[in-house]
mmCIF file as gemmi writes it, N, C-alpha and C atoms, coordinates in Angstrom:
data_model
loop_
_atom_site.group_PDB
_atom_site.id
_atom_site.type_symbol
_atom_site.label_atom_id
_atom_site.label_alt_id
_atom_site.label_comp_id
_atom_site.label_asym_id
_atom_site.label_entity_id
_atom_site.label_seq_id
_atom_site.pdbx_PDB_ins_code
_atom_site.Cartn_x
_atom_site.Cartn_y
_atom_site.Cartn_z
_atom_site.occupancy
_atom_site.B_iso_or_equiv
_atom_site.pdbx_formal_charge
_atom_site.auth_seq_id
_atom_site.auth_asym_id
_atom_site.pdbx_PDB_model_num
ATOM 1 N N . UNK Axp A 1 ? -5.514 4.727 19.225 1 0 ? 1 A 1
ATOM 2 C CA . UNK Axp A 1 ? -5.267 5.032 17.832 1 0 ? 1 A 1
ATOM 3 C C . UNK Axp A 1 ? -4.911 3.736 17.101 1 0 ? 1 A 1
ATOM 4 N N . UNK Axp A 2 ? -6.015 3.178 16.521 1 0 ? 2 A 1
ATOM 5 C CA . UNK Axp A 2 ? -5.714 1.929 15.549 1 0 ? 2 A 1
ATOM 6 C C . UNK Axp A 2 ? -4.456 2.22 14.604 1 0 ? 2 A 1
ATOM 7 N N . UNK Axp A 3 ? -3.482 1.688 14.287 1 0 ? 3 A 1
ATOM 8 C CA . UNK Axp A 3 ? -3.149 1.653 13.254 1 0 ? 3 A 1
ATOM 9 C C . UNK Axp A 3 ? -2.596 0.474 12.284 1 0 ? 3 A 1
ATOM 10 N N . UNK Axp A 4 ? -3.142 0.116 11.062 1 0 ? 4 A 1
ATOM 11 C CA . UNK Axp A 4 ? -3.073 -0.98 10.072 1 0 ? 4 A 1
ATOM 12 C C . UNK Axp A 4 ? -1.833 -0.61 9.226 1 0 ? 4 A 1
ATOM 13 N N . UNK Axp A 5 ? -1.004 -1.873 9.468 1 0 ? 5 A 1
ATOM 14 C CA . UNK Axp A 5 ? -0.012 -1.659 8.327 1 0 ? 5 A 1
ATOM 15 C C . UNK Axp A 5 ? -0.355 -3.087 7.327 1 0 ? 5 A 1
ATOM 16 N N . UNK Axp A 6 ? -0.644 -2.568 6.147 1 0 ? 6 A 1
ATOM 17 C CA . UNK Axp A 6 ? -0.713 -3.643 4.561 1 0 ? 6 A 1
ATOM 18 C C . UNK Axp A 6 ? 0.959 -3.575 3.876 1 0 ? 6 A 1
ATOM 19 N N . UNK Axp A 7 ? 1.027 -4.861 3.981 1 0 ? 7 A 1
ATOM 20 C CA . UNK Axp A 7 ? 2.389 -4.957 2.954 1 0 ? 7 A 1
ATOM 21 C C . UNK Axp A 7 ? 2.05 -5.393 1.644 1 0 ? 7 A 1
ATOM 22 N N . UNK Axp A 8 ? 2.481 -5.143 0.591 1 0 ? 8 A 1
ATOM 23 C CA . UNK Axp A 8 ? 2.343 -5.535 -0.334 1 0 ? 8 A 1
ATOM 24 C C . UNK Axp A 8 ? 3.028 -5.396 -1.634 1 0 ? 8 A 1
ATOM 25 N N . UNK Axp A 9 ? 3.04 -6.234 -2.563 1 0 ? 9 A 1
ATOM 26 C CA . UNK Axp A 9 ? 3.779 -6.005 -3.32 1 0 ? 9 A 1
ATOM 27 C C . UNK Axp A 9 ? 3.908 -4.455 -4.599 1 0 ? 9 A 1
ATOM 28 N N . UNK Axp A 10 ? 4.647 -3.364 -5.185 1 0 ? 10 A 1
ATOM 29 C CA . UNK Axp A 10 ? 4.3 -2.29 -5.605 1 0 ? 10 A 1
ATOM 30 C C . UNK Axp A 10 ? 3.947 -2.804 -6.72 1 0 ? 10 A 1
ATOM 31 N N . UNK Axp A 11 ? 3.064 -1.805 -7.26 1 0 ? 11 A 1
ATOM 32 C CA . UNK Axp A 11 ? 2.333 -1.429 -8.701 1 0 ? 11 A 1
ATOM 33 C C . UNK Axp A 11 ? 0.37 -1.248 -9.167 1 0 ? 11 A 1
ATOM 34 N N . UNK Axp A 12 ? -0.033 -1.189 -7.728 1 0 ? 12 A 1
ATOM 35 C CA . UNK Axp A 12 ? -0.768 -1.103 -7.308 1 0 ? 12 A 1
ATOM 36 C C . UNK Axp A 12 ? -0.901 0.515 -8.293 1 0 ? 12 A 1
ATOM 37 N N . UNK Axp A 13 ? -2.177 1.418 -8.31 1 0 ? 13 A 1
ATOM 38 C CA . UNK Axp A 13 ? -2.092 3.142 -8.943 1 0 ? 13 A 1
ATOM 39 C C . UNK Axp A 13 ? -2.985 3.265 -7.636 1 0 ? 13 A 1
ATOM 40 N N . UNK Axp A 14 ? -2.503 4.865 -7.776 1 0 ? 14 A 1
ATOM 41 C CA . UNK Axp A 14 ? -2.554 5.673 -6.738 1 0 ? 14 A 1
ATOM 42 C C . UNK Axp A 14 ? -3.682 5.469 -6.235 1 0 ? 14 A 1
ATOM 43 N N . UNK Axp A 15 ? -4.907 5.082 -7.035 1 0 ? 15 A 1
ATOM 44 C CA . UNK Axp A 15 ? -6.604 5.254 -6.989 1 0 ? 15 A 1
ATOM 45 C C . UNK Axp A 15 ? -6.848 4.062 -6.51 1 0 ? 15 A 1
ATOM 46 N N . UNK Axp A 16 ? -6.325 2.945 -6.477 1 0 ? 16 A 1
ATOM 47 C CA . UNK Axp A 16 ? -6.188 1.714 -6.268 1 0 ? 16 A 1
ATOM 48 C C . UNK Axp A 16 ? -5.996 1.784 -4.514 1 0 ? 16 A 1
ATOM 49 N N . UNK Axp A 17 ? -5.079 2.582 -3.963 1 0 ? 17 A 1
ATOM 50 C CA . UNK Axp A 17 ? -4.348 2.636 -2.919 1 0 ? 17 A 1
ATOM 51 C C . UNK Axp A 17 ? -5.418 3.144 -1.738 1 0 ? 17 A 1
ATOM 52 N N . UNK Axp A 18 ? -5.938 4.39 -2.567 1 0 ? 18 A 1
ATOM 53 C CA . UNK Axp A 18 ? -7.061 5.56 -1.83 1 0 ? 18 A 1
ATOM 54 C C . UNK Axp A 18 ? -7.978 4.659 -1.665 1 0 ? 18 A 1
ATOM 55 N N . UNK Axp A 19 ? -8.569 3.829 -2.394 1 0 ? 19 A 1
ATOM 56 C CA . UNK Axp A 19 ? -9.623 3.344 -2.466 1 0 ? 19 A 1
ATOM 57 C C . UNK Axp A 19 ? -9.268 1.807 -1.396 1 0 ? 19 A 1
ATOM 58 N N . UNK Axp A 20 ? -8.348 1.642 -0.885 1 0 ? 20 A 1
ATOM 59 C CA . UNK Axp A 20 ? -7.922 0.538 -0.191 1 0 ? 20 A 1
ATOM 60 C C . UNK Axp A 20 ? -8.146 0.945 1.216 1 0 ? 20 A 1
ATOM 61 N N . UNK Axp A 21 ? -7.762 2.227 1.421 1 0 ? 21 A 1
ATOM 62 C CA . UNK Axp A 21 ? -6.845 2.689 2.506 1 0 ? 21 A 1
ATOM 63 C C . UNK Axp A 21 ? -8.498 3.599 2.944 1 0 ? 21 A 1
ATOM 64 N N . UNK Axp A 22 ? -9.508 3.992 1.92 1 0 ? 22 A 1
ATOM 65 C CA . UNK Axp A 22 ? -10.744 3.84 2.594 1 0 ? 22 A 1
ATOM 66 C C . UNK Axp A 22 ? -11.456 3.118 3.297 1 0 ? 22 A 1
ATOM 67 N N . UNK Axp A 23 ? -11.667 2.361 2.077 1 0 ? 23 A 1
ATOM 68 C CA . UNK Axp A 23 ? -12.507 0.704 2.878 1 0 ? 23 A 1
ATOM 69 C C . UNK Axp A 23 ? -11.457 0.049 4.404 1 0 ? 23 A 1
ATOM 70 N N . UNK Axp A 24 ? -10.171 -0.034 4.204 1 0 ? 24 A 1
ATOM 71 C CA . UNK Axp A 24 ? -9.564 -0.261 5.555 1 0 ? 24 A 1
ATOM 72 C C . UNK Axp A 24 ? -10.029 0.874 6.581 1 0 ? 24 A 1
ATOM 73 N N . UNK Axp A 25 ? -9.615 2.137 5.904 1 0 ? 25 A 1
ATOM 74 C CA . UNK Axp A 25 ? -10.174 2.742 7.585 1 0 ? 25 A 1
ATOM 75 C C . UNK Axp A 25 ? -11.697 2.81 8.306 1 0 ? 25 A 1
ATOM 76 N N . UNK Axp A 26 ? -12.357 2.617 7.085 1 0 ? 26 A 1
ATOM 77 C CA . UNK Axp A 26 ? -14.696 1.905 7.37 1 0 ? 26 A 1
ATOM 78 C C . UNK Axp A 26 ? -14.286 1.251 8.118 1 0 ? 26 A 1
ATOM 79 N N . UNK Axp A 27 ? -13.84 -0.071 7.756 1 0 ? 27 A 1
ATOM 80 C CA . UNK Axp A 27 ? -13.759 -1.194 8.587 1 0 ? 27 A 1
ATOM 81 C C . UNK Axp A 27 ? -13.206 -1.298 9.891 1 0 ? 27 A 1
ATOM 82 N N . UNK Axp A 28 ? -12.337 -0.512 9.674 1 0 ? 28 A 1
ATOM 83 C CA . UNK Axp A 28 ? -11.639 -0.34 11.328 1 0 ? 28 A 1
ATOM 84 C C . UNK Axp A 28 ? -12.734 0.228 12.362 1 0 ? 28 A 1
ATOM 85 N N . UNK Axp A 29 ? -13.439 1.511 11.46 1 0 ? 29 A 1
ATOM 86 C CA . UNK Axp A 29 ? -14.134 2.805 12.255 1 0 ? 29 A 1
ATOM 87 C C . UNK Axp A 29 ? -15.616 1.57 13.287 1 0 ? 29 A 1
ATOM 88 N N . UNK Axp A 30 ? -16.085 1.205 12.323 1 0 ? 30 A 1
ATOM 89 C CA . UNK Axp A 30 ? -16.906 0.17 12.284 1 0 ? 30 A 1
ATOM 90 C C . UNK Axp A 30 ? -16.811 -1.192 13.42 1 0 ? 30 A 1
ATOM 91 N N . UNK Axp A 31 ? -15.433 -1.498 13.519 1 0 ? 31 A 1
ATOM 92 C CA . UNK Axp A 31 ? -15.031 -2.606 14.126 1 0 ? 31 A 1
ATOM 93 C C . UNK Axp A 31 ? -15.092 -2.338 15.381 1 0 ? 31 A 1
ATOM 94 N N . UNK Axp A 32 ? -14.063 -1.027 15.532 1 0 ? 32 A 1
ATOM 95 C CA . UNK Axp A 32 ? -13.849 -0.268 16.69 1 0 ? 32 A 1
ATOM 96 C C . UNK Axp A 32 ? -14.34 0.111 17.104 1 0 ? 32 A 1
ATOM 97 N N . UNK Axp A 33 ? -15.646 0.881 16.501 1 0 ? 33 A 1
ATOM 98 C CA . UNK Axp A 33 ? -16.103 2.267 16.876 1 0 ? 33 A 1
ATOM 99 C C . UNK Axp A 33 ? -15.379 2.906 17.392 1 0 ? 33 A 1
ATOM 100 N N . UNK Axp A 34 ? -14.527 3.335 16.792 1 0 ? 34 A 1
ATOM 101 C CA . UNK Axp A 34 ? -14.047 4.531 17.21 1 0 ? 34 A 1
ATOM 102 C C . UNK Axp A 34 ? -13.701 5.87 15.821 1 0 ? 34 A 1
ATOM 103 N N . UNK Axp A 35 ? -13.141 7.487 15.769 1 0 ? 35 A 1
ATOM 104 C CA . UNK Axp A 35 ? -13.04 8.327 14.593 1 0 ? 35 A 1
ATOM 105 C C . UNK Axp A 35 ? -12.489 8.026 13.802 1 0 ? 35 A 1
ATOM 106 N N . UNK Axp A 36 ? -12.928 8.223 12.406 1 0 ? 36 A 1
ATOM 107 C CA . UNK Axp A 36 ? -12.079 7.754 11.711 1 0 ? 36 A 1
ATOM 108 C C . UNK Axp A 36 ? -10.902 8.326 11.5 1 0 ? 36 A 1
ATOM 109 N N . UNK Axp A 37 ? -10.874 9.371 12.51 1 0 ? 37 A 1
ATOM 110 C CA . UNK Axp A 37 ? -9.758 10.325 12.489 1 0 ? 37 A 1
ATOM 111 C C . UNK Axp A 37 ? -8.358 9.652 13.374 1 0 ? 37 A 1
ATOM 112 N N . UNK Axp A 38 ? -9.157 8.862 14.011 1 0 ? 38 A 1
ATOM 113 C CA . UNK Axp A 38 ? -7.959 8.242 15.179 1 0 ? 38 A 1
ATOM 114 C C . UNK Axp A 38 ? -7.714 7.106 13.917 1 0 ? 38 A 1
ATOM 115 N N . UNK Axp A 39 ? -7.514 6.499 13.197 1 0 ? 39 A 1
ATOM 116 C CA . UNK Axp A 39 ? -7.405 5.557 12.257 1 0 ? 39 A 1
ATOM 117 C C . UNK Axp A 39 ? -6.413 6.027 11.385 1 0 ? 39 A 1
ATOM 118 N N . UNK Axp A 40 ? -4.757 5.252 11.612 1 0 ? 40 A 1
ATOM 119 C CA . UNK Axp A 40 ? -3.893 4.976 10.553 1 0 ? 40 A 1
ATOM 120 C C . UNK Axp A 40 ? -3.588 3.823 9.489 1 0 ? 40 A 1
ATOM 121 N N . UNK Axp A 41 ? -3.366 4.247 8.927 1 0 ? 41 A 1
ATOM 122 C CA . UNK Axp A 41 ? -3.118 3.188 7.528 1 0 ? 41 A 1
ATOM 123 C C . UNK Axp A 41 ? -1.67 3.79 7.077 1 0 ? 41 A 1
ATOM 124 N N . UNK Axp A 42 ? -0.966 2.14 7.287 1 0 ? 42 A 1
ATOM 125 C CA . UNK Axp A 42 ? 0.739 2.873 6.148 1 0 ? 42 A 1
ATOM 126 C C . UNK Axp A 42 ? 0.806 1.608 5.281 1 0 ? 42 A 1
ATOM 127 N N . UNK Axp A 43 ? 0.691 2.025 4.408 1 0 ? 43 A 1
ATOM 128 C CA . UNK Axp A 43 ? 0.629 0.734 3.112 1 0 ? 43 A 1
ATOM 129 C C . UNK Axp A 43 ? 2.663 0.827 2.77 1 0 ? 43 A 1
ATOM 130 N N . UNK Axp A 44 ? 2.926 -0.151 3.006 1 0 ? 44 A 1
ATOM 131 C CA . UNK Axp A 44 ? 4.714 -0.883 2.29 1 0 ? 44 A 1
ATOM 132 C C . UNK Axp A 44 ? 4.483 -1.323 1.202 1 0 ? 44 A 1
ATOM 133 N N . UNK Axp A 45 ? 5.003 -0.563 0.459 1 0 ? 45 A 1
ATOM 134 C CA . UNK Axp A 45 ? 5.143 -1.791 -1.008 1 0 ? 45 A 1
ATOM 135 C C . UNK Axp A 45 ? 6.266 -2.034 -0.987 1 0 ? 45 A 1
ATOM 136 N N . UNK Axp A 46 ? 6.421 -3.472 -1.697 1 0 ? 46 A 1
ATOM 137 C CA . UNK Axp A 46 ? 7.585 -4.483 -1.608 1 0 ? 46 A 1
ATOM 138 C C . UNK Axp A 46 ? 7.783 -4.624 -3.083 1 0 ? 46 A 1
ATOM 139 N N . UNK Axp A 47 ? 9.315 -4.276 -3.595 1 0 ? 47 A 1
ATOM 140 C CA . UNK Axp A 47 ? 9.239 -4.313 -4.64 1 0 ? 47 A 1
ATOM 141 C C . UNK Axp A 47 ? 9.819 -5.763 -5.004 1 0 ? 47 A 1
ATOM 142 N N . UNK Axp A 48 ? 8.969 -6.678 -6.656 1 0 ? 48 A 1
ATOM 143 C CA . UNK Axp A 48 ? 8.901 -7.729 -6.598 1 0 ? 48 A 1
ATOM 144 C C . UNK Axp A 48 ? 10.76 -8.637 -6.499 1 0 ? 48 A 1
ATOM 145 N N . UNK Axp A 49 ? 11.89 -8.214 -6.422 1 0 ? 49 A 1
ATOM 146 C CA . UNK Axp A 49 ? 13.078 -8.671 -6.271 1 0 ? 49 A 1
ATOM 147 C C . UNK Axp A 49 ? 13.025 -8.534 -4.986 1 0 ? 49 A 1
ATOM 148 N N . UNK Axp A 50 ? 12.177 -8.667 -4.169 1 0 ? 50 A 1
ATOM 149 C CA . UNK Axp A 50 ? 12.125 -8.587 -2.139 1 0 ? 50 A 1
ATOM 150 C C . UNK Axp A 50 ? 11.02 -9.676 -2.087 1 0 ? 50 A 1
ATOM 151 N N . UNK Axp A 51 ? 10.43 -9.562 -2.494 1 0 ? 51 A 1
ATOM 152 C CA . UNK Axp A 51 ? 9.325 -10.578 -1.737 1 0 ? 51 A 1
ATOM 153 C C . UNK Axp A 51 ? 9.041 -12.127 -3.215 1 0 ? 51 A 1
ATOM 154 N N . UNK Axp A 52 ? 9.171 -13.174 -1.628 1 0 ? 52 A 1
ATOM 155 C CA . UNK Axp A 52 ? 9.064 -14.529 -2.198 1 0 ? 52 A 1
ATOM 156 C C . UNK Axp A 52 ? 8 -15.506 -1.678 1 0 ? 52 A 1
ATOM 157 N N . UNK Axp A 53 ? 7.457 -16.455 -2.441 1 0 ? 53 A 1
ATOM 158 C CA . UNK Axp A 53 ? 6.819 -17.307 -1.486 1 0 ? 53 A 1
ATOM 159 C C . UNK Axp A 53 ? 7.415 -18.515 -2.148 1 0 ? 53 A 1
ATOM 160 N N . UNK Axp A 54 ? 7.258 -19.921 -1.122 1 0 ? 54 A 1
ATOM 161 C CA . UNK Axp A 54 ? 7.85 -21.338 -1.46 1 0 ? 54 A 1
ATOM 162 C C . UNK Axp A 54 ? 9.233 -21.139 -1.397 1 0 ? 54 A 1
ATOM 163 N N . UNK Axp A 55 ? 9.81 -20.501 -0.995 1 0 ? 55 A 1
ATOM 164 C CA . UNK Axp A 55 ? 11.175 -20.64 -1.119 1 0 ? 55 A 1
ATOM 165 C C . UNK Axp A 55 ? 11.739 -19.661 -2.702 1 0 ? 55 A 1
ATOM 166 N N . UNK Axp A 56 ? 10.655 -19.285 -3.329 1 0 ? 56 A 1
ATOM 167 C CA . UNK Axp A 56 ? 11.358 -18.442 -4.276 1 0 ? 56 A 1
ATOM 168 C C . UNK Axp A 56 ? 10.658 -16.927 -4.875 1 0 ? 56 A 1
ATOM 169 N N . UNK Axp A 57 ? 11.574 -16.163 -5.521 1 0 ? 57 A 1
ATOM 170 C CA . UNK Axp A 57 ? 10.901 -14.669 -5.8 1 0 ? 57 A 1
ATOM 171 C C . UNK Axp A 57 ? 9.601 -14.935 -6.743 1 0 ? 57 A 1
ATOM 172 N N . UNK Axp A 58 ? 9.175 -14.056 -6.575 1 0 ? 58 A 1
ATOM 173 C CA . UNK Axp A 58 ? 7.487 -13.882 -6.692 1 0 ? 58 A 1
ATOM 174 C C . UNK Axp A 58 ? 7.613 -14.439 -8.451 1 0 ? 58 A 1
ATOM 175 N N . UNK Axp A 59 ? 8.559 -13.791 -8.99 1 0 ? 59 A 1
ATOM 176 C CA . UNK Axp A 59 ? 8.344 -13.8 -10.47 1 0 ? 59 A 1
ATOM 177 C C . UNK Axp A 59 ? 8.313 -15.779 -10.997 1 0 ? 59 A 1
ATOM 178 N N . UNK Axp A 60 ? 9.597 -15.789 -9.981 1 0 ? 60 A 1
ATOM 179 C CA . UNK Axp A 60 ? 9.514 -16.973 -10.007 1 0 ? 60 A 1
ATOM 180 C C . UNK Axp A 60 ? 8.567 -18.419 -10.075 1 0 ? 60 A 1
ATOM 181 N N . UNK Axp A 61 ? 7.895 -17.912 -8.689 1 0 ? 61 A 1
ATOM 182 C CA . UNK Axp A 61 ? 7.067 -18.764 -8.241 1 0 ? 61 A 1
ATOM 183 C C . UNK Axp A 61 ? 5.783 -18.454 -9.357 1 0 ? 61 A 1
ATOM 184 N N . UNK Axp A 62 ? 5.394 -17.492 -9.716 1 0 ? 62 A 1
ATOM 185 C CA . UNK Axp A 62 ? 4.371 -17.1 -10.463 1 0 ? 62 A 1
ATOM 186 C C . UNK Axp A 62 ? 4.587 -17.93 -12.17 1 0 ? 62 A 1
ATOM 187 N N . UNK Axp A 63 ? 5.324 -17.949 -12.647 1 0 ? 63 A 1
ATOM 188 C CA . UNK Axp A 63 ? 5.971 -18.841 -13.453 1 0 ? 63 A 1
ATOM 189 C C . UNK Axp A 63 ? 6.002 -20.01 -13.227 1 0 ? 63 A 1
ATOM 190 N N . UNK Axp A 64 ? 6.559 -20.367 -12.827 1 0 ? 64 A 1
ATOM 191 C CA . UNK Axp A 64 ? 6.369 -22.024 -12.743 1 0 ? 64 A 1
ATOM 192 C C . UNK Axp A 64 ? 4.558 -22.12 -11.736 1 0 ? 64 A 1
ATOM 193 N N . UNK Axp A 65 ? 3.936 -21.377 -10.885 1 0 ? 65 A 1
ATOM 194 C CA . UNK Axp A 65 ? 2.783 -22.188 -10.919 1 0 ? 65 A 1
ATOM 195 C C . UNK Axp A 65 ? 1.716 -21.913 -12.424 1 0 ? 65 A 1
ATOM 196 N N . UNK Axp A 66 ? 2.513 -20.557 -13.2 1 0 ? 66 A 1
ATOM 197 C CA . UNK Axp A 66 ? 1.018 -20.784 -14.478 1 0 ? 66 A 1
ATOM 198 C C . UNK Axp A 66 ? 1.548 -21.898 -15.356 1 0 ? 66 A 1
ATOM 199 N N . UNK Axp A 67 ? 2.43 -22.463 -14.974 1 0 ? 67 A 1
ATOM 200 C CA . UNK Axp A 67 ? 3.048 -23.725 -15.907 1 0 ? 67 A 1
ATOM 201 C C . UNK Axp A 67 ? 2.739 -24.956 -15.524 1 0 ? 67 A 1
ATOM 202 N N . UNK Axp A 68 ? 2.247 -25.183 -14.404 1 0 ? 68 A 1
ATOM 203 C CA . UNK Axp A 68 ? 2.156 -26.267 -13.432 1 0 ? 68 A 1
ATOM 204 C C . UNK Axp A 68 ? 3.142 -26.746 -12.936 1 0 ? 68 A 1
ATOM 205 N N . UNK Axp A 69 ? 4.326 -26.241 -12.896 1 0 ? 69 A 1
ATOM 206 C CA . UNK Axp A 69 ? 5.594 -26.689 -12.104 1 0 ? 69 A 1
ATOM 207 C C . UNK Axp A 69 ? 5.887 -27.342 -10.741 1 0 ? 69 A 1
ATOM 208 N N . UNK Axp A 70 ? 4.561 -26.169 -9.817 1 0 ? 70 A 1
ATOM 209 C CA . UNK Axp A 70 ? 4.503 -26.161 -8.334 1 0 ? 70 A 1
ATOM 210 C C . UNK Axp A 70 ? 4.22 -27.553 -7.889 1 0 ? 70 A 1
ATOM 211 N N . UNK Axp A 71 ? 5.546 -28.259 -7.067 1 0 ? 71 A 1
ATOM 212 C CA . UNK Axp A 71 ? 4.894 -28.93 -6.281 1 0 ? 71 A 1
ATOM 213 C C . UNK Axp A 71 ? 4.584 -28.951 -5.032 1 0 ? 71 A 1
ATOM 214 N N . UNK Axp A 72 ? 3.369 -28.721 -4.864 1 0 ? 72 A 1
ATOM 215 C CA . UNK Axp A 72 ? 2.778 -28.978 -3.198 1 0 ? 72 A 1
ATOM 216 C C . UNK Axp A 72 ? 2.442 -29.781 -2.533 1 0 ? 72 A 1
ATOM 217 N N . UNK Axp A 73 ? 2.974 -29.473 -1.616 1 0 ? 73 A 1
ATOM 218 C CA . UNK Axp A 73 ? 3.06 -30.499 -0.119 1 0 ? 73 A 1
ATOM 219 C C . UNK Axp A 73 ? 2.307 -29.911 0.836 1 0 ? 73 A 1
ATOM 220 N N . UNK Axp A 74 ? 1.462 -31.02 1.536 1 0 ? 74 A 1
ATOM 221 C CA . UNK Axp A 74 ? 0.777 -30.577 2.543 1 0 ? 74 A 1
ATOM 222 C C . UNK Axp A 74 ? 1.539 -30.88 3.931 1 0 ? 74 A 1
ATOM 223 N N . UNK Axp A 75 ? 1.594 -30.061 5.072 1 0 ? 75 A 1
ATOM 224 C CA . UNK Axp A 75 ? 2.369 -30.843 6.071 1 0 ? 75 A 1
ATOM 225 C C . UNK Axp A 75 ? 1.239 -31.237 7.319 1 0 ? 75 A 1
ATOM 226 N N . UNK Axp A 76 ? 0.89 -31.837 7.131 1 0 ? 76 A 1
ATOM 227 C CA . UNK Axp A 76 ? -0.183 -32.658 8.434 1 0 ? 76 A 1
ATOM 228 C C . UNK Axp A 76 ? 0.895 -32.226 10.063 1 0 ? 76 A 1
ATOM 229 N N . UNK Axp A 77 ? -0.371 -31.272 10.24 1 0 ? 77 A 1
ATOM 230 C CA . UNK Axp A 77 ? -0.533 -31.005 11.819 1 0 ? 77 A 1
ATOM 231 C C . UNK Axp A 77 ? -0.917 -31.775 12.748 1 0 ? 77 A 1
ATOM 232 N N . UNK Axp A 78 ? 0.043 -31.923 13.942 1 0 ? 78 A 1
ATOM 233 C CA . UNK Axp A 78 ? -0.785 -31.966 15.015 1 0 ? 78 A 1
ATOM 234 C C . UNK Axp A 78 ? -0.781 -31.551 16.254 1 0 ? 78 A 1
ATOM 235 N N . UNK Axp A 79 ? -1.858 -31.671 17.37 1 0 ? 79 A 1
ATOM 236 C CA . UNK Axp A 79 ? -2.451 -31.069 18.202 1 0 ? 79 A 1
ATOM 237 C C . UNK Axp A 79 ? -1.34 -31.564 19.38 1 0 ? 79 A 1
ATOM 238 N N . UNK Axp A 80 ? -0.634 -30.876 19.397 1 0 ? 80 A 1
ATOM 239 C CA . UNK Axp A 80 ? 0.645 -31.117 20.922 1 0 ? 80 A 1
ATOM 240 C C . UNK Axp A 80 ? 0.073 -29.946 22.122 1 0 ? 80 A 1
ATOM 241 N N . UNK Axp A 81 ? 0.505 -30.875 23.05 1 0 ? 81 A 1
ATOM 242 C CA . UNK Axp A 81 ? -0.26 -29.948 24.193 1 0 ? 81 A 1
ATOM 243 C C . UNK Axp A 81 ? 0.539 -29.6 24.911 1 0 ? 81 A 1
């Protein structure tokens, strides 16, 4: 029994959700081959005072990058064995 959990942030509409939680379970049915009946989907929404990226809340970060605020850093990887 596959089951997909999507996190995401809320405000998504209901039709939005159905229509997500279709195409996820195709893709699974498809991947797997297996029913689409054996196929779960539990979508989390995160409401935006929970979820952050860069070190800050979404509203935040969304703000200062349509401002150009963001500064990014790349951190160069390497291959340790």
């Amino acid at each position: 029994m596959p089951v997909v959990i999507i996190n995401m942030l809320e405000g998504r509409t209901r039709q939005m959700k159905r229509e997500l939680i279709k195409k996820v379970t195709d893709a699974v049915v498809e991947s797997l081959k297996v029913n689409p009946e054996s196929v779960r989907v539990i979508i989390n929404e995160i409401s935006k005072e929970n979820f952050a990226v860069a070190g800050l809340p979404i509203e935040e970060y969304r703000q200062k990058k349509e401002n150009g605020l963001l500064e990014m850093k790349t951190i160069k990887k390497t291959n340790e064995k």
